[in-house]
N, C-alpha and C positions, 0 to 999 in steps of 0.2 A: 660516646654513650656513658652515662655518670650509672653505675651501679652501687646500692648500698646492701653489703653483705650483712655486715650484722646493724642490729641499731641497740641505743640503751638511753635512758632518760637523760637530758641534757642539762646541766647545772644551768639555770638563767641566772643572768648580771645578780641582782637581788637577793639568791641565794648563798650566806653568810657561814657555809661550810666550811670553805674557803679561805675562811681566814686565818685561821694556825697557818695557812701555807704562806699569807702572804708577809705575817709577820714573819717568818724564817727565809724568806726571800728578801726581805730588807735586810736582816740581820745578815745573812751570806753575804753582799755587797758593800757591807761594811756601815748600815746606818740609813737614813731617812736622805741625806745631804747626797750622800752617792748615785743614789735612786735619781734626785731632782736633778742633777748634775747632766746626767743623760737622757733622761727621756722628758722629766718634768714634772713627775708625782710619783710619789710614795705606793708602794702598791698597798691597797687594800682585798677586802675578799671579792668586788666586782670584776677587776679587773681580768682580762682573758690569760695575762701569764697565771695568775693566781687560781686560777680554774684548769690550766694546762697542768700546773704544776701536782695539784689535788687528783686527778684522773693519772696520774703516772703513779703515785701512791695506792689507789683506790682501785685503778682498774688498769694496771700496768701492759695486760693484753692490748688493749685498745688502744693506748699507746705505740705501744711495740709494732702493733698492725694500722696505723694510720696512713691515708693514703696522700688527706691532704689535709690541711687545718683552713678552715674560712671562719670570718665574720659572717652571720647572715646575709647580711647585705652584699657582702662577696660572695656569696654561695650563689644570688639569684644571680648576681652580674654574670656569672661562669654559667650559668643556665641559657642567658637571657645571650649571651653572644661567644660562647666557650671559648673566653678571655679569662683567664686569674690574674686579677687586678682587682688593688683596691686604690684609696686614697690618702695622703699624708693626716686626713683629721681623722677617721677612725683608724688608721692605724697607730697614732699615738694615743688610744685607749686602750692598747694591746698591752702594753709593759715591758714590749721588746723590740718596738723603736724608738730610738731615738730622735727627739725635737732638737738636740743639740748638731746630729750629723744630717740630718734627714736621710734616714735608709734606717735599714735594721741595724740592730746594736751585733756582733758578733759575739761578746762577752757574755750579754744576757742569753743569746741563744746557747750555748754552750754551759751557761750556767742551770737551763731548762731544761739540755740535752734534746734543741728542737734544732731537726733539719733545718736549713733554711729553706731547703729546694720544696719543702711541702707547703711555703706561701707563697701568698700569692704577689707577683709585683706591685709596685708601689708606683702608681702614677704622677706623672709631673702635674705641681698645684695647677688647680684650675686648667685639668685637661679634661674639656669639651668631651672628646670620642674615643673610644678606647676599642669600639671593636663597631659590630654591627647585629642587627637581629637574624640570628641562625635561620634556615628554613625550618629546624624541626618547631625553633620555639615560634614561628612567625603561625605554622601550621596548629598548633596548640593555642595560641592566643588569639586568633581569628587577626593577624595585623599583618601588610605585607613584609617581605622578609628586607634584609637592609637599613631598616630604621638603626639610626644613631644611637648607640649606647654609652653611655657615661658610665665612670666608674662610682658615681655616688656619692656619700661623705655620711658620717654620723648624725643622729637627731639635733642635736643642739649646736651642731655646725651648720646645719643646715636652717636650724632657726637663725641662724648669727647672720646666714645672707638673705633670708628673706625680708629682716630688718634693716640692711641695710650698715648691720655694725663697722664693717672695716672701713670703711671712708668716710669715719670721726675719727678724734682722738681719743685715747687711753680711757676707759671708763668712762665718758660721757652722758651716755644713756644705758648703765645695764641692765638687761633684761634677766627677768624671775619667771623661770616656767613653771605651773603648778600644773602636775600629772600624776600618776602613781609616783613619780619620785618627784622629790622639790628640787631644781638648778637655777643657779644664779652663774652671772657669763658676762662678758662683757670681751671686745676686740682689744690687744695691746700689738703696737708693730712692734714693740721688744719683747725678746723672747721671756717670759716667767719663770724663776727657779724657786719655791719657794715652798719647802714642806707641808704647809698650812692650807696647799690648794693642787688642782692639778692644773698642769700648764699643759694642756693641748693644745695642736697645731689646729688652726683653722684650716677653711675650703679653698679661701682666696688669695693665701701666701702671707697672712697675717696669724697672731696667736689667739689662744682663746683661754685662759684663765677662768677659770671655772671650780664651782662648789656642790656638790648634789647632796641630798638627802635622800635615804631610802622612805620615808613614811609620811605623804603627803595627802592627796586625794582620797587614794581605797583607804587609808590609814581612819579618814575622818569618815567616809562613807561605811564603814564598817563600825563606827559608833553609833554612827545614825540607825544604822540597821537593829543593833543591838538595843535601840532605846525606843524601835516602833516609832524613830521620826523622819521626817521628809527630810532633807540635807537641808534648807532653807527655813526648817523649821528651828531656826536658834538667836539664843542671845547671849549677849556678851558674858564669861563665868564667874564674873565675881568674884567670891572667892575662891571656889574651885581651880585647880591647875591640875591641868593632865597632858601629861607625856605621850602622844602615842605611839612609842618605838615599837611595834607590834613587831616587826619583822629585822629587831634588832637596830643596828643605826649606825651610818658610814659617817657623817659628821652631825657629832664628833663622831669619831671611831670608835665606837658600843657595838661590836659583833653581838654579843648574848645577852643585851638591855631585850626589855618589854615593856608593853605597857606600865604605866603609872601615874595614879591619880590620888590627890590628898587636898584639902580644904573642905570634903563637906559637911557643911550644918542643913538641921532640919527643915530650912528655907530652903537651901537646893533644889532649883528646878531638871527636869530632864533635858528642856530647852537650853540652860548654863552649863547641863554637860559636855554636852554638843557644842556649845558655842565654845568651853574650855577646848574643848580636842580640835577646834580651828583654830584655837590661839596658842597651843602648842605645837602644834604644825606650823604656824605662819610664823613663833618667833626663832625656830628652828632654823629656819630656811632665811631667815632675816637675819640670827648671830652669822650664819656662812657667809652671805653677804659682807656683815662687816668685817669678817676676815680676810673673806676675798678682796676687798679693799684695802684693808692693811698691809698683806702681802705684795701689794702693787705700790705702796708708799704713802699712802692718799689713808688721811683720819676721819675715819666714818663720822665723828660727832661733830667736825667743822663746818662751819655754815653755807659754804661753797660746794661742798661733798656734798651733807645732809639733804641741802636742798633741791639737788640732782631730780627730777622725773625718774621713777621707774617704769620700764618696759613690763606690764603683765600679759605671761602668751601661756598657753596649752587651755587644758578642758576647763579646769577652774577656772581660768581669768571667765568665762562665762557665765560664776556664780556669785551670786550678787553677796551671799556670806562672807564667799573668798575675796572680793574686793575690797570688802567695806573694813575686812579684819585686819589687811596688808594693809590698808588706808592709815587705818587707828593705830596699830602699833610700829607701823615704820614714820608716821607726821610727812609722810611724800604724798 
C-alpha cells in the first residue's frame, strides 16, 4: 500500500528555478565535458538531478524524509504492478545515469547525496515485462488482473520507436516534435558525447541525440490568445521578429530570457505578429537542429544533410501554420 504523508507542489521539467542548481552541479564535476563523459548532457534546469538537487536546498525536510524518488511514469509502473522499475531512456534524463556505464552513476549520486536504494531498477533494453497487473490496480481499473506490464520509456523515445528510428542510419530521417516544448532527435548506434546536445539512451539499445526547447506551441498559442486570434489566423512577419522565450529558454540556455519583440512599423499587422512568434519558435527549434547535427559530425548546410526529409510529429505538426513555417524556413 503506497501512502503519501505529506505532499508539496512539484517542480515540473519546465520550471527554470532550477537552474542555479544545475549550473553548480556542472561546475562540481568539474565542467560541461565531465558531465557528457558519463551520462551524455550537461545538466540544465529540466533535468531531475537538477530538481533533486534544488528540493535539498529549498525543502531539506522532504528530502531528509523521502521514501522513494520516481519519474512519473515510474510512479504509475509501481502502481500499475508494485515493480520499481524504470528504463535505460528515461532514466538517462535523470542526470545520474549514466549512458557510458548503463546503470547509475555512483559518483553522481553521492555528489546529490541520493540513496540509491530509493530508485528504482533500471530494466534490461527492450524488456517487454517487468511485472504484472496487481489485483488491486486490475480492481481499480475495471481490467483483469495479470496483464503484462512494461516498464515504459520517455516521450521522445517513445516517438523514436513509433517512427521506426533505430533501424536507419545516423540521422537519416530526424524528427521535430512540435508541443509545449520543441525537440529535434534522431537514432545514433554510437554513443553521443557532446555538450551542444543531450545524448540519451534510447528504448531499443540504440542512442537518441536530442535538442529541446522549452517555448513552442503554448509559447505561440499564448500570442494568439493575447492578439484576439485564432492560431491559423497568420501570416508570414515581415519585418517583425519575436522571441517567444516566455518561459525562459533551455536551448540556448536563457534560464531568465522572456519574451521579445522588435521590427514594428505602422504597417504591422496582428496577423505578422502571430505569424512572427511561429517563426521564432520554428527558427529556434530549427538552430537546435542544426546543432544537433553538428554535434553528430554531419554540416547542416551540405546539400546531402540539408536535403534530408524531416519527420513532423506532436500537436502542431497538425497545424497547417506550424507546417508551412518549418516548410519555408528550414527549404525541407
Amino acid at each position: 500500500e503506497m501512502c503519501i504523508r505529506d505532499r508539496r507542489p512539484a517542480l515540473l521539467w519546465n520550471d527554470t528555478r532550477s537552474a542555479p542548481q544545475a549550473a553548480a552541479l556542472t561546475d562540481a564535476l568539474g565542467g560541461p565535458g565531465a558531465w557528457t563523459e558519463r551520462t551524455g548532457s550537461v545538466p540544465v534546469a529540466s533535468i531531475t538531478a537538477s530538481k533533486w538537487q534544488w528540493l535539498r536546498e529549498n525543502d531539506s525536510t522532504s528530502t531528509a524524509n523521502a521514501a522513494a524518488v520516481r519519474l512519473p511514469h515510474d510512479f504509475l509502473t509501481e502502481r500499475l504492478a508494485g515493480v520499481a522499475a524504470t528504463d535505460p531512456g528515461d532514466a538517462s534524463g535523470s542526470g545520474w545515469y549514466s549512458t557510458a556505464t548503463g546503470a547509475y552513476d555512483p559518483d553522481l549520486l553521492e555528489l546529490l547525496g541520493l540513496d540509491a536504494a530509493l530508485l528504482p531498477e533500471v530494466a534490461p533494453t527492450g524488456a517487454a515485462r517487468i511485472g504484472s497487473l496487481t489485483e488491486a490496480a486490475a480492481e481499480a481499473l475495471g481490467l483483469p488482473a495479470g496483464i503484462a506490464v512494461a516498464a515504459g520509456t520517455g516521450d521522445n523515445m517513445s516517438a523514436a520507436v513509433g517512427l521506426g528510428l533505430g533501424g536507419e542510419g545516423l540521422l537519416d530521417h530526424p524528427a521535430l516534435s512540435l508541443g509545449t516544448s520543441g525537440t529535434v532527435f534522431a537514432a545514433s548506434r554510437t554513443r553521443p558525447a557532446s555538450t551542444a546536445l543531450n545524448g540519451f539512451a534510447a528504448a531499443d539499445g540504440t542512442y537518441l541525440p536530442l535538442a529541446c526547447t522549452l517555448n513552442c506551441t503554448l509559447a505561440v498559442d499564448k500570442v494568439a490568445a493575447l492578439l484576439g486570434l485564432d492560431r491559423e489566423d497568420a501570416a508570414p512577419g515581415g519585418d517583425a521578429v519575436l522571441l517567444p522565450y516566455l518561459d525562459g529558454e533551455r536551448t540556448p540556455d536563457l534560464p531568465t530570457a522572456s519574451g521579445l519583440l522588435t521590427g514594428l512599423r505602422h504597417d504591422t499587422t496582428r496577423q505578422q505578429l502571430l505569424g512572427a512568434a511561429y517563426e521564432g519558435a520554428a527558427v529556434t527549434v530549427l538552430r537546435a537542429l542544426d546543432g544537433l547535427l553538428s554535434a553528430c559530425g554531419l554540416d547542416p548546410a551540405a546539400p546531402e544533410v540539408a536535403g534530408r526529409p524531416l519527420r513532423l510529429i506532436g500537436g502542431g505538426a497538425q497545424g497547417r501554420m506550424w507546417v508551412e513555417t518549418v516548410r519555408r524556413l528550414s527549404g525541407r
